[in-house]
Every structure is written in C-alpha cells, then in structure tokens.
N, C-alpha and C positions, 0 to 999 in steps of 0.2 A: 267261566266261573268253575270254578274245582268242587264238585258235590263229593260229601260223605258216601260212603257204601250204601247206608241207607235209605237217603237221600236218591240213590242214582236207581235201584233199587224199589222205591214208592215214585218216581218221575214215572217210569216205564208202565209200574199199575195202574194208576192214574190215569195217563194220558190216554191207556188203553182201553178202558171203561169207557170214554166215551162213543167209539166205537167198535164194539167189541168183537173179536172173531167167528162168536159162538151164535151172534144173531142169524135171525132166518131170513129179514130182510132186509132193504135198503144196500148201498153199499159195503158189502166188508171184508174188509180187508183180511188177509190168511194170516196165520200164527207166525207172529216173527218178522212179517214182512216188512214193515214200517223200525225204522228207527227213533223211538220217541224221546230217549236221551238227547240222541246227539240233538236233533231239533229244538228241545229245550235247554241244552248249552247256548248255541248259536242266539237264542233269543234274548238270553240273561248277558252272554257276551256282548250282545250290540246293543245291549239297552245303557239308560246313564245311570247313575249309581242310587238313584230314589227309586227309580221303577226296578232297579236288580232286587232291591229291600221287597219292593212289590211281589216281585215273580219268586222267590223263595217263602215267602210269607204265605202266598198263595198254596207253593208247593205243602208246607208244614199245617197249612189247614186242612188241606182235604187229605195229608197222609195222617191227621190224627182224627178227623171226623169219626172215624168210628165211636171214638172215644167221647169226643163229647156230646155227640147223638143218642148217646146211653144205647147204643148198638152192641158190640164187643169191646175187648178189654185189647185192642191189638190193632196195628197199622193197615192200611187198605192195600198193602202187595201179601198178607197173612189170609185176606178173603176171596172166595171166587171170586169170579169176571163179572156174572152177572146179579154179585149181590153188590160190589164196586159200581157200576152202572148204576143201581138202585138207590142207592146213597151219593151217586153225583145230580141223579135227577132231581135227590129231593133238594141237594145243596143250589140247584139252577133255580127251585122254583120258593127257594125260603125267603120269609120275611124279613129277613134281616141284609142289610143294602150291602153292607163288607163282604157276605157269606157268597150272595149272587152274583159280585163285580168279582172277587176273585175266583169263584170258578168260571166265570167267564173269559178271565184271562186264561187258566188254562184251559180252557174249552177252545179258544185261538191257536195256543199252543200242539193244539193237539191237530188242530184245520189244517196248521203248516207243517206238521208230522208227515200229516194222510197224502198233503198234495205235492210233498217233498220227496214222494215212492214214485217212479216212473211206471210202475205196473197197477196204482192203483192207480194214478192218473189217467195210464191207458182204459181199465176198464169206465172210470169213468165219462169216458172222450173229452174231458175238459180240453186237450191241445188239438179237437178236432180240426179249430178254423185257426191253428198257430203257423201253418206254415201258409206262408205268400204267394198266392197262383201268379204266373207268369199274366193271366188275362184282368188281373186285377189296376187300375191306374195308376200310376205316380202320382200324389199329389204334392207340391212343391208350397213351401210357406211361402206368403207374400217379403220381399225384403223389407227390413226394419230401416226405417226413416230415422236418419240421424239426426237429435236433439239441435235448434237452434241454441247458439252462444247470445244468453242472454248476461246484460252486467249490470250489476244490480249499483245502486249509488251508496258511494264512499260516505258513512255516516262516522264522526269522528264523534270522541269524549272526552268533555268538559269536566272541572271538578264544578261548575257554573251549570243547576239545573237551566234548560233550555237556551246557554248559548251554544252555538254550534262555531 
C-alpha cells in the first residue's frame, strides 16, 4: 500500500507510542531501532482489501485522535512520545467498541514491528528455544491412510416424481 507523507509519517508515531523509547521499564526498544513503516506496509500488503480499508482507518483514527479527544488541534507525530502513549492508552481502554478494536489492530501492528527487530528479539530471548539441540528427538507423523473408494448408487431423473 503506497502511504502519503503523512500518513507514513503518523504510522512511525503511532506505532511507537506503544512502546516507547523513553520508558523506564518493561522492554524498550532504542530510538530508531524498530522499523514501524515498513511493518505496517507489509500488513496492509498482505491483508485483503476490507481489512486494508481496516488498517488505514485504524491508522487515520489514532493520527487524528488528538483532535477528537478535544486534546490539541494537531496529528499524534506533532506530540511527544509520552503524551502519544497517553492517548493510545486512553483509546485501548475507551468505551467505544470501533475506538478499542482498532487500536488494537495497531497495537498487533506494532507486536510485529518490536518482534520483526532481531536485536529486540534478542534482548527479549523470545528465540531462546528456536534453535534445535541435536539431543532433542525426531518425531515422525504417523502415515495417512488412504481413503477407501466408495460408490455411491447411480440415482437417475425423471420428469415422473418418484419413478426412477
């Protein structure tokens, strides 16, 4: 999907809010490290053309939330990191079912950012048990049983309900 300036722009704010640099705790990620464009191309790319409508809709709500939150008069890449954060949290825990489902798609969007960084992965050890110890076993699937050939009876049609 081809994003405006703007668009590409408020994707990177966004996404970044949800985990932001500047936190003290939990994991996080360093300035820049994460690519949260490209990952949120890649998602709009391979999605089908109702959830594309989704995932930019989603995008254009929470780049104008400031705006209808009666916050400021300006897009969410115009605010700091962690006043972004503060108004993605409030959009995670609002009332309103549209507001929380689609920040919750970019809040996915943003999961496959973080874990799409091989260095935040590493400090996470998410691929601690991804490689295969030689002492581990082979397990082999059972072979699949091939279907009996059954034949079902030749039922013919009549313009005669019930002569055959």
């Amino acid at each position: 999907m081809k994003l405006l300036a703007l668009e590409r722009k408020n994707v990177h704010a966004i996404l970044e809010a949800f985990a932001p640099h500047t936190a003290t705790e939990g994991l996080v990620p360093q300035k820049d490290e994460v690519d949260y464009v490209e990952a949120y191309e890649i998602i709009a790319d391979s999605s089908t053309d109702r959830a594309r409508i989704g995932v930019r809709a989603a995008l254009w709500m929470a780049m104008l939330a400031p705006m209808w939150m009666g916050i400021a008069l300006c897009t969410m890449a115009s605010l700091p990191i962690m006043d972004r954060a503060r108004i993605i949290d409030r959009m995670l825990a609002s009332n309103t079912f549209i507001v929380r489902e689609l920040t919750l798609l970019l809040k996915i969007g943003a999961a496959f950012a973080l874990m799409g960084s091989r260095s935040v992965r590493a400090r996470s050890n998410y691929d601690r048990n991804a490689v295969k110890r030689p002492s581990d076993p082979i397990v082999l699937r059972a072979p699949v049983r091939e279907r009996p050939q059954v034949s079902l009876p030749l039922v013919a049609r009549t313009s005669s309900p019930g002569v055959v």
